[in-house]
C-alpha positions in Angstrom: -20.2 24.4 6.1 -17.6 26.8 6.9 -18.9 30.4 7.3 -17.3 33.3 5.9 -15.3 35.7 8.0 -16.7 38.1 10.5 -15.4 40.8 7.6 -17.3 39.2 5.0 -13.9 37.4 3.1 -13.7 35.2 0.9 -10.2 33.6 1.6 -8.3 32.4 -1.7 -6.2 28.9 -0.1 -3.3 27.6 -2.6 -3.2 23.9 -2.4 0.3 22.1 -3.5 -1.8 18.2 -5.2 1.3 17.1 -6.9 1.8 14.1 -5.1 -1.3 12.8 -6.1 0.8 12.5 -9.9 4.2 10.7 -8.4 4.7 7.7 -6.7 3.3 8.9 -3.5 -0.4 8.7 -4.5 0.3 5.1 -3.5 1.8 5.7 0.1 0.2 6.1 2.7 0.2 10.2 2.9 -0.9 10.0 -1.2 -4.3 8.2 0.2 -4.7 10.9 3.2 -4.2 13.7 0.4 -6.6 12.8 -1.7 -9.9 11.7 0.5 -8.9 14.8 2.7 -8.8 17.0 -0.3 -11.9 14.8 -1.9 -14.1 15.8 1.4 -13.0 19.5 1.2 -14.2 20.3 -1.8 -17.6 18.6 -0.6 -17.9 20.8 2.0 -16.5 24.3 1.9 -18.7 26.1 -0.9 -17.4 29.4 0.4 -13.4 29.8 0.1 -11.8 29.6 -3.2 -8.9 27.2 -4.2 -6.2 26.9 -6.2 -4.8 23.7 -6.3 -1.3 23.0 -7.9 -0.9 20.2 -10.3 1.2 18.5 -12.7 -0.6 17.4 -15.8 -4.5 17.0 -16.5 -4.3 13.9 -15.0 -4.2 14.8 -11.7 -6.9 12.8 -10.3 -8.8 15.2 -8.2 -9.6 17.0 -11.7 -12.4 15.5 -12.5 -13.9 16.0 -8.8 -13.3 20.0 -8.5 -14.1 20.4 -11.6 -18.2 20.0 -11.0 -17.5 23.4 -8.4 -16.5 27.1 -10.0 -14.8 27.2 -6.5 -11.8 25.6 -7.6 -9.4 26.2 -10.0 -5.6 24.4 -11.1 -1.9 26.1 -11.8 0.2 24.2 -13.5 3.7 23.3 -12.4 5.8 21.7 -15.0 7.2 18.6 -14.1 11.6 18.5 -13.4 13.5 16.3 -15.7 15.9 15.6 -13.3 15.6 12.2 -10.9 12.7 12.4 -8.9 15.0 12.0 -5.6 15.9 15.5 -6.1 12.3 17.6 -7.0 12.3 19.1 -3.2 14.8 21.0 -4.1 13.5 22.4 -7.5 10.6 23.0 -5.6 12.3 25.8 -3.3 12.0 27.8 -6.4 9.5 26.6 -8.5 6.8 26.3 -5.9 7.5 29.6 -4.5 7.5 31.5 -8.0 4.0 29.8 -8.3 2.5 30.4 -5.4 3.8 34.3 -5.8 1.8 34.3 -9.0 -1.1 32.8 -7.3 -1.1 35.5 -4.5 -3.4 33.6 -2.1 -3.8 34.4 1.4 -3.1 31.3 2.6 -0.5 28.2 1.5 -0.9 24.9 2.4 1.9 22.1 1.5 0.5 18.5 2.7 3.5 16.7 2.3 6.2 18.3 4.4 7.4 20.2 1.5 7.1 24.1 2.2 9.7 25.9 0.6 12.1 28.2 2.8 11.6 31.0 1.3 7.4 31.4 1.9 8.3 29.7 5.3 10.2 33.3 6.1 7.7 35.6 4.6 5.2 37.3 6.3 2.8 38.0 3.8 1.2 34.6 2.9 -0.2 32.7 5.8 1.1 29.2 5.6 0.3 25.8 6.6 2.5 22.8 6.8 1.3 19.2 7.2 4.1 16.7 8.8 3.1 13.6 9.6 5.7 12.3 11.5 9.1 12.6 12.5 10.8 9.2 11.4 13.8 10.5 9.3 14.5 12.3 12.5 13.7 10.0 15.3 15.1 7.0 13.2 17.8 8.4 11.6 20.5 5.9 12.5 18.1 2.4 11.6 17.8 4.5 7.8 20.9 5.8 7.3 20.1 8.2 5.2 22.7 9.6 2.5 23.7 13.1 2.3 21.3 14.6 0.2 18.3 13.2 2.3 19.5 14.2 5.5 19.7 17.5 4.2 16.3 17.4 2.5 14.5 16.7 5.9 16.4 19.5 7.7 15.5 21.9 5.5 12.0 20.8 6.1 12.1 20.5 9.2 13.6 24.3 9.2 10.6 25.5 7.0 8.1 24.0 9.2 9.3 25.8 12.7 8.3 29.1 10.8 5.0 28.4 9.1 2.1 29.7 10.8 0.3 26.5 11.4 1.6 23.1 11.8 -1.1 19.8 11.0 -0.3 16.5 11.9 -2.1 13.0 11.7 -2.1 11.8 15.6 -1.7 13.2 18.9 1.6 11.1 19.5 2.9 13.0 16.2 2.0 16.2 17.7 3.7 15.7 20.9 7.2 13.9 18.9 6.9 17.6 16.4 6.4 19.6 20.0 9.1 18.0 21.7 11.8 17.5 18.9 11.3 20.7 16.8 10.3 22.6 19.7 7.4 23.9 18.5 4.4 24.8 20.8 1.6 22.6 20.8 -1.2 25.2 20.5 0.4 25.8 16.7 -0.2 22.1 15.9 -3.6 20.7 15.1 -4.5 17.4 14.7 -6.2 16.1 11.9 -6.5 12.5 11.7 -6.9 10.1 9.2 -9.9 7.7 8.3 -11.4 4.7 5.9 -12.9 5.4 2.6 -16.4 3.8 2.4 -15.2 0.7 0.2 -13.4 -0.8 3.1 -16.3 -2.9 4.4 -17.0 -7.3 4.5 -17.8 -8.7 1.3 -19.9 -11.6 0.4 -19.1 -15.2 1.7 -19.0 -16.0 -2.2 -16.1 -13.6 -3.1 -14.1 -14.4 0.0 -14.0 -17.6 -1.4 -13.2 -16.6 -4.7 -10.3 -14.5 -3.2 -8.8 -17.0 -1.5 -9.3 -19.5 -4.1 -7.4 -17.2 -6.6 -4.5 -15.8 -3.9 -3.6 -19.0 -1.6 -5.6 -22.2 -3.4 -8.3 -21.6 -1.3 -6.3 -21.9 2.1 -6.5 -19.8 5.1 -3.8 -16.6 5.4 -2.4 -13.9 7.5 -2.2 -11.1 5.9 1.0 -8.4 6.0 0.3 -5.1 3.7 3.5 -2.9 2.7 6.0 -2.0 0.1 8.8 -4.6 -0.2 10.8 -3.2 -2.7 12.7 -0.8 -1.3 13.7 -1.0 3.0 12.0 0.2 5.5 13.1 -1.1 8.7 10.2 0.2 10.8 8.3 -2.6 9.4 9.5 -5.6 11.2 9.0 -8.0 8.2 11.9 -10.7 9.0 10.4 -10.7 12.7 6.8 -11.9 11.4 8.4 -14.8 9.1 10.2 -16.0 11.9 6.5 -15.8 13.9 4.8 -17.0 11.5 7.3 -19.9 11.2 6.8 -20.7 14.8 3.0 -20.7 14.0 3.5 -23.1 11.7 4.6 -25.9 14.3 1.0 -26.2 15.8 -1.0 -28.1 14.6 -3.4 -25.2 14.3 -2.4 -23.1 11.9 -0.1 -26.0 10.1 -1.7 -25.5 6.8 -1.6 -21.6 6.5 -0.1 -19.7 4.2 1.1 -15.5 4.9 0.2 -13.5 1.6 2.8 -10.4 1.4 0.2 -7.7 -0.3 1.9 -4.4 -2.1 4.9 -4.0 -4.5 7.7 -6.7 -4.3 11.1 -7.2 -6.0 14.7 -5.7 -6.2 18.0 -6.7 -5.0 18.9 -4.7 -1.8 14.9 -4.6 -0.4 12.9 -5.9 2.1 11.7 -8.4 -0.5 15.0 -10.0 -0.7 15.4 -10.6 3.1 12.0 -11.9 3.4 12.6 -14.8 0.5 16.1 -15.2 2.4 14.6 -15.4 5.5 11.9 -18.1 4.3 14.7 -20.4 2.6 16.6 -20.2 6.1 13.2 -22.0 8.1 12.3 -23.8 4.7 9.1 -22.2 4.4 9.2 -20.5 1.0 6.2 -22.3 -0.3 4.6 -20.7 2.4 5.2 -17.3 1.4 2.9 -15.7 -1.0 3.7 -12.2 -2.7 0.8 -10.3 -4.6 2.7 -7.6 -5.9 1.4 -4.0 -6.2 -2.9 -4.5 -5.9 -5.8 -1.9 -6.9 -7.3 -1.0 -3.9 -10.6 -3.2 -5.2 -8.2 -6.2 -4.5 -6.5 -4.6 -1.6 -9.9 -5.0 0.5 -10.9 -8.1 -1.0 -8.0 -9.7 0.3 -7.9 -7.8 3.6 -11.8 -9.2 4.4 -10.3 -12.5 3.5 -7.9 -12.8 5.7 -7.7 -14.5 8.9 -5.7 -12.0 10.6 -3.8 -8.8 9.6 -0.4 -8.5 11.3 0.8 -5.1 11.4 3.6 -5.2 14.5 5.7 -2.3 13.5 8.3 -0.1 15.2 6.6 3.2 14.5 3.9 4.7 12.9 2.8 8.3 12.6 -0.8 7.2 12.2 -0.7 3.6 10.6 -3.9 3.4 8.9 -4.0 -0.1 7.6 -5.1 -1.6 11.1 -7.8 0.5 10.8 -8.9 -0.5 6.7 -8.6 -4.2 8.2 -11.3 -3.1 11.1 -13.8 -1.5 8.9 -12.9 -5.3 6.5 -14.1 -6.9 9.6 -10.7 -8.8 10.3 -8.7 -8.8 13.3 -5.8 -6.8 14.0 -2.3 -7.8 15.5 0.2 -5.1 16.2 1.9 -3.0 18.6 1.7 -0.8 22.0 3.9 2.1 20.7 3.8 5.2 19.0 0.8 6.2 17.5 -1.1 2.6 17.6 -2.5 2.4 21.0 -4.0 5.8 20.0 -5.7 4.8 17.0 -6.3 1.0 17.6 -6.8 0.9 21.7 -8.9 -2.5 22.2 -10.2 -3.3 18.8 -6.6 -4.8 18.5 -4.1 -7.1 20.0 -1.2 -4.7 20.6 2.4 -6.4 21.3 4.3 -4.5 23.8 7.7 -6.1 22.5 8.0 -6.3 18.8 10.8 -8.8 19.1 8.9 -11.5 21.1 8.1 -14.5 19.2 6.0 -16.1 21.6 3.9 -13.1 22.9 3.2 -12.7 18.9 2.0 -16.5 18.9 -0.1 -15.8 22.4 -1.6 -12.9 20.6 -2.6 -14.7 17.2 -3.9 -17.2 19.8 -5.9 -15.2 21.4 -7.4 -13.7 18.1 -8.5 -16.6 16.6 -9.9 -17.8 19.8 -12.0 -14.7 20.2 -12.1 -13.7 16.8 -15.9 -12.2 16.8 -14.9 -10.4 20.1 -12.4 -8.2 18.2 -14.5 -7.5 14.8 -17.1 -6.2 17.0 -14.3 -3.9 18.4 -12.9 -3.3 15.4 -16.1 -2.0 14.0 -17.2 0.1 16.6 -13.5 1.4 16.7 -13.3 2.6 13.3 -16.5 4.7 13.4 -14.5 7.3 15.4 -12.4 8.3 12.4 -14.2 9.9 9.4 -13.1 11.8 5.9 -16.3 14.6 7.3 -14.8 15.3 10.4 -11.4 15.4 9.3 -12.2 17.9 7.0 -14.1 20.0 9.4 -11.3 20.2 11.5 -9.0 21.2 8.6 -11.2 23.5 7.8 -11.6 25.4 11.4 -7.5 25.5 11.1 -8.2 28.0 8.3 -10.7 29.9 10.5 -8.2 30.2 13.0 -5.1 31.1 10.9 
């Protein structure tokens, strides 16, 4: 438990939760947000918090309600496209937070307005968890508005106080590109909720009978709507169409899990890319899945392939571990950090035949790396990352 201050202080910490109410509660950051957040509240019985919100349906309501040490301030939601909210929030959030008067402001999705960025009397905290839109700029080609966006983010978080981040390759890409020392950056990683474990034989069976027709799959976990080139998904067709000459794995199927569709999306090129090697039958999209389903389908799986360009953190290998299924993906960025040998890592993400060596290798050995896997994830917990959070806020 965090102890009070060598004054006897109470500290009042303003927490910005909208994002658990957009479409981000179902990225990546929207999941660290809320088990962080979740595990805070668990722990510190001391400080007092003021989380912003939307709406009453803000789903960590219902879990700081049960403590008098957290309270909610309301932010009304813009009318305006959703694309455009960061820049409401230059003056919204900071109007709020003024009203608030805490000692201490804490944005956890890269979205700390200028203007309390610049002031001096609020101590403030900004969480970035990587720097893609920087580092990847040209593969994205962002439009105008965006690029602008992340400068301005980027701007606000070289004056905060404190920076967090998710990995120690993140901290060293924010130190190097934003020129930011590293003793203002803390890392606080991610981890695996508790309902990420194996299931019974009998509802692995069940899954598969319901997803594939009861045949074995590789699994691939995303968002294909939209594009997103650090996720490599025309280079695993083509893989997994290679795969598909041995006699091995001639009756798989690959079972594309998370929301699919549009015109100009990743979703698109993947059905285009299938049709080109005649495979399409072989393709199997879920669409957007609870969570429940989610891990039901990742214990299923034979492997999960997850060789992408770049990752901040890149927490599914690490959901598939704790599932008890083998990992395949790669030996850059933050990956080799959080996976190191529970996982086959691919040191080129454009080799077909070092993937199909590496899928080899974990079938072959497949009980070699879930032990790994299992063992691996144990290192990564909500608890500690919130300890760690919370000795930021000693520090600060």
């Amino acid at each position: 438990m965090l102890k009070r201050m060598k004054s006897g202080t109470i500290l009042r910490i303003c927490v910005d939760l909208r994002p658990l109410e957009t479409g981000n509660k179902y990225r990546g950051f929207g999941y660290y947000i809320y088990n962080l957040v979740k595990q805070i509240i668990q722990i510190d019985k001391v400080n007092k918090y003021v989380f912003l919100i939307y709406s009453d349906e803000n789903p960590m309501i219902p879990i700081a309600r049960k403590s008098p040490n957290f309270s909610f301030y309301k932010i009304k939601k813009p009318k305006i496209k959703p694309r455009f909210w960061w820049l409401l929030d230059q003056i919204s959030v900071s109007r709020a937070v003024k009203k608030i008067k805490p000692d201490i402001f804490i944005s956890l999705d890269v979205n700390m307005p200028l203007s309390l960025a610049y002031q001096k009397k609020i101590k403030t905290i900004n969480m970035v968890y990587d720097l893609i839109p920087l580092i990847m700029k040209k593969d994205y080609n962002f439009p105008v508005d965006k690029t602008i966006e992340f400068k301005l983010k980027y701007l606000a978080s070289k004056k905060v106080d404190r920076i967090l981040t998710i990995s120690n390759f993140s901290k060293t890409d924010i130190r190097k590109h934003l020129k930011i020392h590293q003793d203002k950056i803390d890392v606080v990683y991610g981890a695996v909720d508790e309902g990420f474990k194996p299931i019974s034989q009998l509802e692995k069976n069940k899954t598969k009978l319901k997803f594939t027709h009861n045949k074995n799959y590789f699994l691939v976990v995303g968002d294909y709507y939209g594009i997103d080139p650090r996720k490599n998904y025309e280079f695993i067709v083509s893989c997994f169409n290679k795969l598909l000459n041995s006699p091995k794995y001639a009756n798989y199927v690959i079972v594309f899990a998370g929301k699919s569709g549009g015109i100009v999306s990743d979703y698109t090129k993947i059905v285009e890319q299938a049709k080109k090697f005649g495979i399409e039958k072989k393709i199997i999209f879920t669409n957007f899945v609870s969570q429940e389903i989610l891990i039901k389908l990742m214990v299923s799986a034979e492997i999960l392939f997850y060789p992408t360009k770049y990752e901040g953190f890149g927490l599914p290998p690490l959901q598939a571990m704790a599932c008890g299924t083998p990992v395949l993906s790669s030996n850059n960025s933050s990956l080799p950090e959080v996976c190191q040998k529970a996982a086959v890592l691919l040191k080129n993400t454009g080799d077909i035949d070092e993937f199909v060596k590496g899928v080899n290798n974990l079938i072959d050995n497949r009980q070699l790396y879930v032990t790994r896997g299992l063992s691996n994830n144990q290192r990564f917990s909500w608890e500690n990352s919130a300890q760690v959070f919370l000795s930021v806020i000693k520090k600060i």
